[in-house]
N, C-alpha and C positions, 0 to 999 in steps of 0.2 A: 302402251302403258309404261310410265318412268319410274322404276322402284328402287328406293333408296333403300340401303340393307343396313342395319344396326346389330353388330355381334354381341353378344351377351357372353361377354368371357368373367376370368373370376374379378368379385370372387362371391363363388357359389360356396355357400352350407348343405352339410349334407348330416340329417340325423333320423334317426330309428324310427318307426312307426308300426307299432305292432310287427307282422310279420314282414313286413316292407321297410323303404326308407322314402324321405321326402327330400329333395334337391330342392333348396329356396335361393333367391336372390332377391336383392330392390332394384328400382330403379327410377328415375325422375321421369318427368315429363319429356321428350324431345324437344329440345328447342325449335323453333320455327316452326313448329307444327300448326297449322293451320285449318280452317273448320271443313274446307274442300277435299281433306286429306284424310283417306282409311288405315287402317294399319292394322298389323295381325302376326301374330306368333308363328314361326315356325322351330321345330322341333324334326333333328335330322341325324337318326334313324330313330324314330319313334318309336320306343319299346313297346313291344306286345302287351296290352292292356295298360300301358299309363294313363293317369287322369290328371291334368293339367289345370291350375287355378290361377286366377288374378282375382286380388283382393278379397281372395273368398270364394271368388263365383268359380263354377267349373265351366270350362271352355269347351264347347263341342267340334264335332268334326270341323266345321269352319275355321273357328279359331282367328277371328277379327274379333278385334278388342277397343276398336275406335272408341267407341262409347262406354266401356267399362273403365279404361285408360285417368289416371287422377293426379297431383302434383307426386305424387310419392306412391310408387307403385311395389307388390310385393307377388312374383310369380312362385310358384308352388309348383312342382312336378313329382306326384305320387309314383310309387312301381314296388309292384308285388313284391322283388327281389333283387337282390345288391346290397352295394355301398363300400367294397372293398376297393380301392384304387382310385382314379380319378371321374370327370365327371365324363359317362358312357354317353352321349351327345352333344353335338351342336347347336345353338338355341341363338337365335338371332330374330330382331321385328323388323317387319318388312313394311314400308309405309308406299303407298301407291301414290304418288305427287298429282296425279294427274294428268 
């Protein structure tokens, strides 16, 4: 398997959500992404109960996003608690070339 990694550095927003906070970003399409090719979120150290969204949808334990994936994308990363300092993981797509 050939997997091309895509880091999702800032610049991430971060604001209040009830008793939690929400860490968003956008992002485009990949370029030369191609229809043979999957891709999918990783999220690294995954906070204990976060709920992770693309365009809305919430992303389950898999977390391939081939098909939810749009020109202009907008990830969500919910969590109980924070928001003081910077952003407490690493978030990068992972696209499997084939």
């Amino acid at each position: 398997m050939d997997i091309h990694s895509i880091r999702l550095r800032e610049p991430w927003q971060c604001e209040s959500r009830g008793a939690g906070v929400c860490w968003s970003r956008s992002f485009n399409w990949p370029a030369g992404l191609t229809p043979r090719e999957r891709m999918w979120v990783v999220v690294e150290p995954l906070p204990v109960g976060a709920r992770i969204l693309l365009n809305g949808n919430p992303l389950g334990e898999e977390r391939e996003i081939t098909r939810l994936i749009e020109v202009r994308n907008l990830l969500e990363i919910e969590l109980a608690a924070g928001g003081a300092g910077g952003l407490p993981f690493a978030v990068r797509l992972d696209i499997d070339e084939g």
